[in-house]
PDB file as gemmi writes it, atoms N, CA and C in Angstrom:
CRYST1    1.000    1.000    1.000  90.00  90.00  90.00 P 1                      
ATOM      1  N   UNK A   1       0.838  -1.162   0.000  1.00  0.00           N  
ATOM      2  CA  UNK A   1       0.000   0.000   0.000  1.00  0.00           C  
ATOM      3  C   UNK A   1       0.901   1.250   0.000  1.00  0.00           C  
ATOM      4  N   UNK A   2       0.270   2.476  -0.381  1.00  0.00           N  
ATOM      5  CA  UNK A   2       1.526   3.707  -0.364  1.00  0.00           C  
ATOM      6  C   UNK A   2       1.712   4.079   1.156  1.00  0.00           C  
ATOM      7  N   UNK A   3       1.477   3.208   1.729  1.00  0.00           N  
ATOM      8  CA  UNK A   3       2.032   3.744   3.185  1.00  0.00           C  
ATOM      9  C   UNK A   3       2.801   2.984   4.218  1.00  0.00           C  
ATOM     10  N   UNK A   4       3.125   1.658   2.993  1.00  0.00           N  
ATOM     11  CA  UNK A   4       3.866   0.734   3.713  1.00  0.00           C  
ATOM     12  C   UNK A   4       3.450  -0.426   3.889  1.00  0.00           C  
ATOM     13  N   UNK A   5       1.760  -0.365   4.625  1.00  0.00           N  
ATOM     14  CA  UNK A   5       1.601  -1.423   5.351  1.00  0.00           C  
ATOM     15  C   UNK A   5       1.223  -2.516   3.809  1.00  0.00           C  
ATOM     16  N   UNK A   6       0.602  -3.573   4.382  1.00  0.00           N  
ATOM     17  CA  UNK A   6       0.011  -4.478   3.275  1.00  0.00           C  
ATOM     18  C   UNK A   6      -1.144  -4.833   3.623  1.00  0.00           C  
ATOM     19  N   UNK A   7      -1.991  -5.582   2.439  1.00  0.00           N  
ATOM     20  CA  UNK A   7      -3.408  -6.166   2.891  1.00  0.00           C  
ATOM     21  C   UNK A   7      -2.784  -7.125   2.043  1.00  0.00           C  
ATOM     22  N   UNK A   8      -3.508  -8.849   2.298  1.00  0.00           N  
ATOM     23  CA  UNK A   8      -3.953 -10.216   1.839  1.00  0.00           C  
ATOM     24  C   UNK A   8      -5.291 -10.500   1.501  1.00  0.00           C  
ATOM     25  N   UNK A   9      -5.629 -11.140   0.021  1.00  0.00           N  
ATOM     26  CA  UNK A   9      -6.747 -11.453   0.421  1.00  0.00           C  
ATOM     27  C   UNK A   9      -7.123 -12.862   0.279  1.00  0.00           C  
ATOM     28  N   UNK A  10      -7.863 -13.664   0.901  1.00  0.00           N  
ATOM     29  CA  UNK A  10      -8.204 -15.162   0.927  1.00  0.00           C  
ATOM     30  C   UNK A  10      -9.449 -14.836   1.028  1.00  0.00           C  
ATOM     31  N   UNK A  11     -10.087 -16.445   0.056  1.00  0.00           N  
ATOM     32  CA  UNK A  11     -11.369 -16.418  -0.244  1.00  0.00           C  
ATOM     33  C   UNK A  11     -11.751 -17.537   0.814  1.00  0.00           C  
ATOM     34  N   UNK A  12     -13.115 -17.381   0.636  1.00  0.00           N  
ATOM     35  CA  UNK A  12     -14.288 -18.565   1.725  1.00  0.00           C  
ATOM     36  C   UNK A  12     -13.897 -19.913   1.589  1.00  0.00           C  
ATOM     37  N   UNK A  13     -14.502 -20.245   2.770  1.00  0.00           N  
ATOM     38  CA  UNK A  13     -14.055 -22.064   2.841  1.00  0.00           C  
ATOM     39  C   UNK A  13     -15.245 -22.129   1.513  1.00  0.00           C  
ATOM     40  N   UNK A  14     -14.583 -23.428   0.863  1.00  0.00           N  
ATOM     41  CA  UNK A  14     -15.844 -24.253  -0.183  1.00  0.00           C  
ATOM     42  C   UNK A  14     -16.792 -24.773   0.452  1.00  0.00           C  
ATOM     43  N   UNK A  15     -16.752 -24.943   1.927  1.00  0.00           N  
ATOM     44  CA  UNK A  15     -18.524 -25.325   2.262  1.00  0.00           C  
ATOM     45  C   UNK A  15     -19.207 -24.119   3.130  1.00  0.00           C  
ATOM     46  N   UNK A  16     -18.393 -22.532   2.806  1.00  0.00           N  
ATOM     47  CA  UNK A  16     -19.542 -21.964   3.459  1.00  0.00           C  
ATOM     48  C   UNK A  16     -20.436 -21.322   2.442  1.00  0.00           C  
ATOM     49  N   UNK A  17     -22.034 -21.533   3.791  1.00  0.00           N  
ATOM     50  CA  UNK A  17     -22.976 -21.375   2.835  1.00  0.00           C  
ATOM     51  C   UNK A  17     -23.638 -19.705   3.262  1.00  0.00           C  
ATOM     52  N   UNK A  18     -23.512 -18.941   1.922  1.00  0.00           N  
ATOM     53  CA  UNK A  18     -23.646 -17.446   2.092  1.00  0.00           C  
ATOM     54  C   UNK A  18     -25.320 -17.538   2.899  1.00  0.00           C  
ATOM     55  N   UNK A  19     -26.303 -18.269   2.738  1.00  0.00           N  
ATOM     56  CA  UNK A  19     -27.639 -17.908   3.124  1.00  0.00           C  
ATOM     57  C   UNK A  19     -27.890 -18.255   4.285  1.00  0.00           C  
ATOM     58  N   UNK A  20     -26.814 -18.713   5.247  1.00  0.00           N  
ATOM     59  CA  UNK A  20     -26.721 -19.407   6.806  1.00  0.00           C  
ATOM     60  C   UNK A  20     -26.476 -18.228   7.117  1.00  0.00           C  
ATOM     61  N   UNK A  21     -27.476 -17.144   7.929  1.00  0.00           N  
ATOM     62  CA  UNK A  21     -27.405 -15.869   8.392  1.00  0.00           C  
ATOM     63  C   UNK A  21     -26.782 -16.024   9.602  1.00  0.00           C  
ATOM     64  N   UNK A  22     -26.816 -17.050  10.652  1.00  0.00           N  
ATOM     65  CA  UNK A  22     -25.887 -17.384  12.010  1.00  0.00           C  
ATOM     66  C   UNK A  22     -24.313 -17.657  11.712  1.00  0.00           C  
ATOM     67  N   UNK A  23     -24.284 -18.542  10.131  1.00  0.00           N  
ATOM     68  CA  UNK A  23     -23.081 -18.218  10.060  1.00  0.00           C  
ATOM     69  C   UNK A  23     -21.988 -17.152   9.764  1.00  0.00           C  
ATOM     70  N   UNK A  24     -22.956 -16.573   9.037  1.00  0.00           N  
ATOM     71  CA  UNK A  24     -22.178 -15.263   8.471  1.00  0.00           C  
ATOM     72  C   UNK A  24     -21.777 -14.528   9.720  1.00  0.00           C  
ATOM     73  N   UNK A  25     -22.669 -13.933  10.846  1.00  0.00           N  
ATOM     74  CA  UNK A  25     -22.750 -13.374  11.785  1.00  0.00           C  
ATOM     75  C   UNK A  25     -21.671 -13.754  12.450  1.00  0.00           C  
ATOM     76  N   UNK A  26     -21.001 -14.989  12.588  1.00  0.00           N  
ATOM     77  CA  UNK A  26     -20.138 -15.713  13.400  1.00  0.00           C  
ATOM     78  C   UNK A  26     -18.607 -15.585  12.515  1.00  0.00           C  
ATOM     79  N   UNK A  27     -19.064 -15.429  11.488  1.00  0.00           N  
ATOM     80  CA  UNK A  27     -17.598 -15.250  10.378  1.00  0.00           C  
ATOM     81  C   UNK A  27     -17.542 -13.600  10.788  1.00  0.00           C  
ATOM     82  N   UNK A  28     -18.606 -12.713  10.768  1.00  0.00           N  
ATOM     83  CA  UNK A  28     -17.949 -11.389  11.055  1.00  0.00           C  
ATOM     84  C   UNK A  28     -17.177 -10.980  12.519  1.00  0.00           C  
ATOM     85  N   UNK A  29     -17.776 -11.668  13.389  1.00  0.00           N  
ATOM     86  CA  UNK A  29     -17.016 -11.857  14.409  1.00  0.00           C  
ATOM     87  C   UNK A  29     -15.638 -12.374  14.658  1.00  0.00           C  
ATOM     88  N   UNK A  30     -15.561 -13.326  14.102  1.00  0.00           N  
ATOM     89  CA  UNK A  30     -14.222 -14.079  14.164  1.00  0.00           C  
ATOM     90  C   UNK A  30     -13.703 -13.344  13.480  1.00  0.00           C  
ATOM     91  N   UNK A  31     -13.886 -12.413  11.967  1.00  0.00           N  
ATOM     92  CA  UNK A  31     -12.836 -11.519  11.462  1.00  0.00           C  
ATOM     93  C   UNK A  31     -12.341 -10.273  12.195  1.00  0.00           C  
ATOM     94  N   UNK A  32     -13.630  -9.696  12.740  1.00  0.00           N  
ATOM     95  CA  UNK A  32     -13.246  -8.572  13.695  1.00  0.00           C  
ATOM     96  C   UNK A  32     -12.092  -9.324  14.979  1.00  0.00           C  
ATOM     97  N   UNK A  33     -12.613 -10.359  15.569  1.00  0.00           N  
ATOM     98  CA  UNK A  33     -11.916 -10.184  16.659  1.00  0.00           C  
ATOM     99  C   UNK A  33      -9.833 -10.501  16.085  1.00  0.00           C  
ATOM    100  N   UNK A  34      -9.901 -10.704  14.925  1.00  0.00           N  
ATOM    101  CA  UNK A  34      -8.633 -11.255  14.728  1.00  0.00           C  
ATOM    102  C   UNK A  34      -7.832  -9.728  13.803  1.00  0.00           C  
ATOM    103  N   UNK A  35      -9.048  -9.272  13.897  1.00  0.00           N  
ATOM    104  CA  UNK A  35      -8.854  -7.468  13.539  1.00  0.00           C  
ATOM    105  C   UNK A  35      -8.445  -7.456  11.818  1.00  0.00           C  
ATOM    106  N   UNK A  36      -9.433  -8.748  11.084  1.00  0.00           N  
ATOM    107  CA  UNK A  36      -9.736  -8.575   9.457  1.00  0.00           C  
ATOM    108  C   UNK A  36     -10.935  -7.785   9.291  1.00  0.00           C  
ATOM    109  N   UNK A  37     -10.932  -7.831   7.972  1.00  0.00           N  
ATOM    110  CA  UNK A  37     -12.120  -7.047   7.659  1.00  0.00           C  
ATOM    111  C   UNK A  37     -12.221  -7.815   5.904  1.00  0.00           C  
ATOM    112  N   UNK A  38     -13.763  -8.097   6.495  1.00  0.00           N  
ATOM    113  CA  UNK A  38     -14.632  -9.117   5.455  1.00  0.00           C  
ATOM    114  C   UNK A  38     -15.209  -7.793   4.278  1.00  0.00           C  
ATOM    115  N   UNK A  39     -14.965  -8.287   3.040  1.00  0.00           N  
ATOM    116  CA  UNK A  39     -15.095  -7.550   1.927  1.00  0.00           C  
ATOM    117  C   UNK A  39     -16.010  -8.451   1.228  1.00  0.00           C  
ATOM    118  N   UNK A  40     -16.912  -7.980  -0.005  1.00  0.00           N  
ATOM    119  CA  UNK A  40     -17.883  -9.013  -0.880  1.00  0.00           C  
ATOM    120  C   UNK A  40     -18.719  -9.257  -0.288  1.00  0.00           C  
ATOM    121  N   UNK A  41     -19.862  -9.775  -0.628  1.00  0.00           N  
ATOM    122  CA  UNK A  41     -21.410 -11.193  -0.425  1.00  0.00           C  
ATOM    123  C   UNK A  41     -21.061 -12.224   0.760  1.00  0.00           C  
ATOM    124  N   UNK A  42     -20.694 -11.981   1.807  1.00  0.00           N  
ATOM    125  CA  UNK A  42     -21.196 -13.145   2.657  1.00  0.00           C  
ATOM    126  C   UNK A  42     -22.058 -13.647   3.234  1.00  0.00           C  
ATOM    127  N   UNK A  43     -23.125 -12.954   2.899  1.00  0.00           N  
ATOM    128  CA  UNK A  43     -24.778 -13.388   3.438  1.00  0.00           C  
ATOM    129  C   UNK A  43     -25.666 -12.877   2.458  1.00  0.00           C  
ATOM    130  N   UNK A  44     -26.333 -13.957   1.806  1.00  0.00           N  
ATOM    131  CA  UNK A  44     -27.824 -13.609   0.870  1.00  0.00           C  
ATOM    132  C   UNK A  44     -28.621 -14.246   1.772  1.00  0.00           C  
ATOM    133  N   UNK A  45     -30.049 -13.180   1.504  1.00  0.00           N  
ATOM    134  CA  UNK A  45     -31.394 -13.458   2.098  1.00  0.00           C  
ATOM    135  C   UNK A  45     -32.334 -14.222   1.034  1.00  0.00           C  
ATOM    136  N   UNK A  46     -32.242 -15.265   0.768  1.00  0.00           N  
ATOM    137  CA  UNK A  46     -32.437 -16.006  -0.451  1.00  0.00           C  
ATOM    138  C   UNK A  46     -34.276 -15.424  -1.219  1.00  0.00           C  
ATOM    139  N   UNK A  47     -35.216 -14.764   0.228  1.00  0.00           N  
ATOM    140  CA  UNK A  47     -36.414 -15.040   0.554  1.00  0.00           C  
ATOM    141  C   UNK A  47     -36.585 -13.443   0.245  1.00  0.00           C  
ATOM    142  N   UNK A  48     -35.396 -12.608   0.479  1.00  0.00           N  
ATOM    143  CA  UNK A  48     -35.729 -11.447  -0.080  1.00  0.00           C  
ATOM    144  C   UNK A  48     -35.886 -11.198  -1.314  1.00  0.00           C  
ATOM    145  N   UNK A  49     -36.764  -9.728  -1.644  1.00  0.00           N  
ATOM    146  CA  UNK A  49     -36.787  -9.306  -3.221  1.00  0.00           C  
ATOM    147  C   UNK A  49     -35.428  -8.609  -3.748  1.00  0.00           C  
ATOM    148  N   UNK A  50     -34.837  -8.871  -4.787  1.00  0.00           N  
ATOM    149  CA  UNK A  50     -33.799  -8.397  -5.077  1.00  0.00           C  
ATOM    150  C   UNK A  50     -33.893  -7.286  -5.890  1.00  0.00           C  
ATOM    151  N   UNK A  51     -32.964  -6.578  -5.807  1.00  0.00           N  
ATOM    152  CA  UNK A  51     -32.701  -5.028  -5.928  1.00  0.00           C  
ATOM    153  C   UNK A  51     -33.661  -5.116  -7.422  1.00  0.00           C  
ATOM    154  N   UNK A  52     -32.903  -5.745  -8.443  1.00  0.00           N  
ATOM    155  CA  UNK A  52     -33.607  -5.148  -9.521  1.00  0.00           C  
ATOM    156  C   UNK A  52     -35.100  -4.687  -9.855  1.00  0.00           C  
ATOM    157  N   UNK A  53     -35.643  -6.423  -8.892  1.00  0.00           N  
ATOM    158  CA  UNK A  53     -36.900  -6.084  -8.673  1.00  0.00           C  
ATOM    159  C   UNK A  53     -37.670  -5.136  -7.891  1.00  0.00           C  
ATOM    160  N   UNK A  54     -36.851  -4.878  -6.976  1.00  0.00           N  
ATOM    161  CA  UNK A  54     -37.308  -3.503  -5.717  1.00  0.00           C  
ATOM    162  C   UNK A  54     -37.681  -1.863  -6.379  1.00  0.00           C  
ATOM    163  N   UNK A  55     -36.565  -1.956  -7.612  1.00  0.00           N  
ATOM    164  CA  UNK A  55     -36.403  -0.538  -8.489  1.00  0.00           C  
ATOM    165  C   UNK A  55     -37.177  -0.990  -9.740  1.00  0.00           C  
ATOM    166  N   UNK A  56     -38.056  -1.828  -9.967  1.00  0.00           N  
ATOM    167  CA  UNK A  56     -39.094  -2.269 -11.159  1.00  0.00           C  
ATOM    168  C   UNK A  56     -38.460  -1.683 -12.614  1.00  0.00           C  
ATOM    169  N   UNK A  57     -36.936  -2.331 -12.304  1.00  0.00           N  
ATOM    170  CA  UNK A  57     -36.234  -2.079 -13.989  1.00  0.00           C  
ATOM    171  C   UNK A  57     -36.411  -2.872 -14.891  1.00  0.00           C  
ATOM    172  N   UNK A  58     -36.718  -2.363 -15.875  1.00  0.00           N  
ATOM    173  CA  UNK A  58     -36.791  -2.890 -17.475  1.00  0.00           C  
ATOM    174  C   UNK A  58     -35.553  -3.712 -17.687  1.00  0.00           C  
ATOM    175  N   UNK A  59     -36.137  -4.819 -18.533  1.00  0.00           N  
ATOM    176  CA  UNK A  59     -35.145  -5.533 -19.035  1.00  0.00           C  
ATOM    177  C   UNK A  59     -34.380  -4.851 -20.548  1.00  0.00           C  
ATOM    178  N   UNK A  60     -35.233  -3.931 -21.117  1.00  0.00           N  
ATOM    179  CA  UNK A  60     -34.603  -3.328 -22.280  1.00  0.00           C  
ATOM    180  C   UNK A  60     -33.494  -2.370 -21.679  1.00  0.00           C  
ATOM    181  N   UNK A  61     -32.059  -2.407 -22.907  1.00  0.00           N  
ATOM    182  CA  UNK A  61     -31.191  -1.491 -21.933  1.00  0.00           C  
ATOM    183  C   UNK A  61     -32.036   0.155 -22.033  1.00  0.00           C  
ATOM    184  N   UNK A  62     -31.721   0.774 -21.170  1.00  0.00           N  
ATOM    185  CA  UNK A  62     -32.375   2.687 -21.422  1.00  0.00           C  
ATOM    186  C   UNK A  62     -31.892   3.089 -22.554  1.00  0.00           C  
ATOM    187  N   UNK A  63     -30.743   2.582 -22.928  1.00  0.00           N  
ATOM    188  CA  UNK A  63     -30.262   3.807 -24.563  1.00  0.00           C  
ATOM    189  C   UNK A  63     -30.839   3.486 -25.755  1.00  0.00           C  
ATOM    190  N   UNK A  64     -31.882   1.956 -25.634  1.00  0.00           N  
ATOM    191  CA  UNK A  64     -32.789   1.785 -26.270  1.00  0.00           C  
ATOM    192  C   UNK A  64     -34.408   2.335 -26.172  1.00  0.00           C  
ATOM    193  N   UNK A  65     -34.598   2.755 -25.377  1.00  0.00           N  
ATOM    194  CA  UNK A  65     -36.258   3.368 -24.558  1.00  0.00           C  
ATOM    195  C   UNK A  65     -36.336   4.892 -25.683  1.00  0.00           C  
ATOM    196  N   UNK A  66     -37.355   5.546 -25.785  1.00  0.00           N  
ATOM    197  CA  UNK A  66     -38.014   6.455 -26.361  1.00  0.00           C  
ATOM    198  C   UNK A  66     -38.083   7.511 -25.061  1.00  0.00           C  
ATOM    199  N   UNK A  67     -37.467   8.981 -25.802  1.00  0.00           N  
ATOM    200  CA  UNK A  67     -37.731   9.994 -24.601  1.00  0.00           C  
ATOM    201  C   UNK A  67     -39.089   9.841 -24.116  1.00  0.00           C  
ATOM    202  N   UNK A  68     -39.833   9.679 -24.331  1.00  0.00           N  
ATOM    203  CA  UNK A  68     -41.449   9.925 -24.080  1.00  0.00           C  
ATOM    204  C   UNK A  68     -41.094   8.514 -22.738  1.00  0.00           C  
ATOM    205  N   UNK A  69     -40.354   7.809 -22.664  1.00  0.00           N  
ATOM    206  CA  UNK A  69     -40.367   6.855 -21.039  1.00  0.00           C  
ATOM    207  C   UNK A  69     -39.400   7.619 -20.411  1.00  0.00           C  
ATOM    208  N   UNK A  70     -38.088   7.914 -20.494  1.00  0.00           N  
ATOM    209  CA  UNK A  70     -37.106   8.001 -19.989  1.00  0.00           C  
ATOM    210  C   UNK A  70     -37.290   9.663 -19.590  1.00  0.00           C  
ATOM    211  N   UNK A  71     -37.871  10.256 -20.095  1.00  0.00           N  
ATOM    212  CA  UNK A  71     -37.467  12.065 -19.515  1.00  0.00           C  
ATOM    213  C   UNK A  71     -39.437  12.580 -19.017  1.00  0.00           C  
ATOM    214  N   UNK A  72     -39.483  12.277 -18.021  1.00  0.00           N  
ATOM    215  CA  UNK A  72     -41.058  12.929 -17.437  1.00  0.00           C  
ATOM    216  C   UNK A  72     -41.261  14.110 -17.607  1.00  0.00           C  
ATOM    217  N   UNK A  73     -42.461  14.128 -17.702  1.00  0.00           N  
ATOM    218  CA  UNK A  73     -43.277  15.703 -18.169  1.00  0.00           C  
ATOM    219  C   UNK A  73     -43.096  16.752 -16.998  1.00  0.00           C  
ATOM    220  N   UNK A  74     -43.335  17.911 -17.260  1.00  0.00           N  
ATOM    221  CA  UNK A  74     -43.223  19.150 -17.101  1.00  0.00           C  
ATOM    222  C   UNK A  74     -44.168  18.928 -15.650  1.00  0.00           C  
ATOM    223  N   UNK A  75     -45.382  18.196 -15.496  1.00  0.00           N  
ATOM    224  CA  UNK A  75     -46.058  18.136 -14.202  1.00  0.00           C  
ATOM    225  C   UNK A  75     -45.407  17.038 -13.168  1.00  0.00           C  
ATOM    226  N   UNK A  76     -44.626  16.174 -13.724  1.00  0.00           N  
ATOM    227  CA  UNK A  76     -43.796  15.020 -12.734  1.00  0.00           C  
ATOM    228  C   UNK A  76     -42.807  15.847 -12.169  1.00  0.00           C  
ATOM    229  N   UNK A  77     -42.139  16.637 -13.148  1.00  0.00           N  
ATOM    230  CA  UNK A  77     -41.138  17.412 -12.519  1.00  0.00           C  
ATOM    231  C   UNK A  77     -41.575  18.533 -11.239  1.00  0.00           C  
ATOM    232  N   UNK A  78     -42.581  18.733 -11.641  1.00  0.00           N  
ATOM    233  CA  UNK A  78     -42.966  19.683 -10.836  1.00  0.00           C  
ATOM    234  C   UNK A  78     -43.898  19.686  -9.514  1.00  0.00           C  
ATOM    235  N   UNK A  79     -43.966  18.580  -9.387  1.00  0.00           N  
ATOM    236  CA  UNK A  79     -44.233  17.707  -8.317  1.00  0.00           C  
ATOM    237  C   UNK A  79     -43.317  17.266  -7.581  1.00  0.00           C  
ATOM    238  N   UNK A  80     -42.566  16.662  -8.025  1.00  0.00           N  
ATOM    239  CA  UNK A  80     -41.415  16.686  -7.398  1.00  0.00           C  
ATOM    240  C   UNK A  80     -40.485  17.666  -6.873  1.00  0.00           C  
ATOM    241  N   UNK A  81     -40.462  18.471  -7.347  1.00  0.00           N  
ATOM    242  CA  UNK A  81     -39.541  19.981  -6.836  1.00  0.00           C  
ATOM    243  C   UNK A  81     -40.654  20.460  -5.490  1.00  0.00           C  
ATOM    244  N   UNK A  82     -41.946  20.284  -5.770  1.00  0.00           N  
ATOM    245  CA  UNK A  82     -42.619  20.722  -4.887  1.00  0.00           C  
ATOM    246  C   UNK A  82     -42.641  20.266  -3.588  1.00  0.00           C  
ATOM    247  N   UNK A  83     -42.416  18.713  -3.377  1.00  0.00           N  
ATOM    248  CA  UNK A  83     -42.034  17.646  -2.475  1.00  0.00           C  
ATOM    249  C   UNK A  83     -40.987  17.992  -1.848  1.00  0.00           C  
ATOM    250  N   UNK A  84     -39.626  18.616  -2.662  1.00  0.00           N  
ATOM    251  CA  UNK A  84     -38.186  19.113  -1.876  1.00  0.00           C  
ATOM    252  C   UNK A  84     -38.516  20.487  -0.999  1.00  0.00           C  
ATOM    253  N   UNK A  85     -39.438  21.118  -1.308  1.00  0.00           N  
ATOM    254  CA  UNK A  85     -39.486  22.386  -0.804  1.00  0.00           C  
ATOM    255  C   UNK A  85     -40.022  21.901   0.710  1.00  0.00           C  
TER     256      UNK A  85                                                      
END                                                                             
C-alpha cells in the first residue's frame, strides 16, 4: 500500500454457505476479533426481493427506450420539486 503497510486477500471455505445468516454473523465476528475485515457477499437473504426487482427495472437497456419513457413531463417534474421544498 503507499504507506507501507500491506493487505492479503483469501477467499471462503468451499462449504460456506452465504444464506446461513448465524453463520455469516459468526464469520464477522471471528474476522473482527482477529482485527480482518470481510469484503464481498457473505450473506444472501435467499427469501428477499432483489434489488432489480425492488427498483421495477426494465429488461430493455435505457439507450434503447423512447424519450417519451425516460425524460417525465413538465407536471412530474414539478411535483417533485414541490415535495423538496
Amino acid at each position: 500500500m503507499h504507506d507501507g503497510s500491506s493487505s492479503a486477500a483469501a477467499e471462503l471455505e468451499e462449504d460456506y454457505d452465504p444464506t446461513d445468516k448465524i453463520q455469516a454473523v459468526q464469520r464477522l465476528m471471528q474476522s473482527h476479533a482477529k482485527g480482518d475485515v470481510l469484503t464481498g457477499v457473505f450473506y444472501i437473504n435467499a427469501k428477499a426481493p432483489n434489488f432489480v426487482d425492488m427498483l421495477n427495472v426494465t429488461d430493455q437497456p435505457l439507450a434503447t427506450l423512447p424519450e417519451s419513457v425516460t425524460r417525465p413531463g413538465r407536471e412530474v417534474l414539478a411535483k417533485c420539486m414541490d415535495e423538496l421544498r
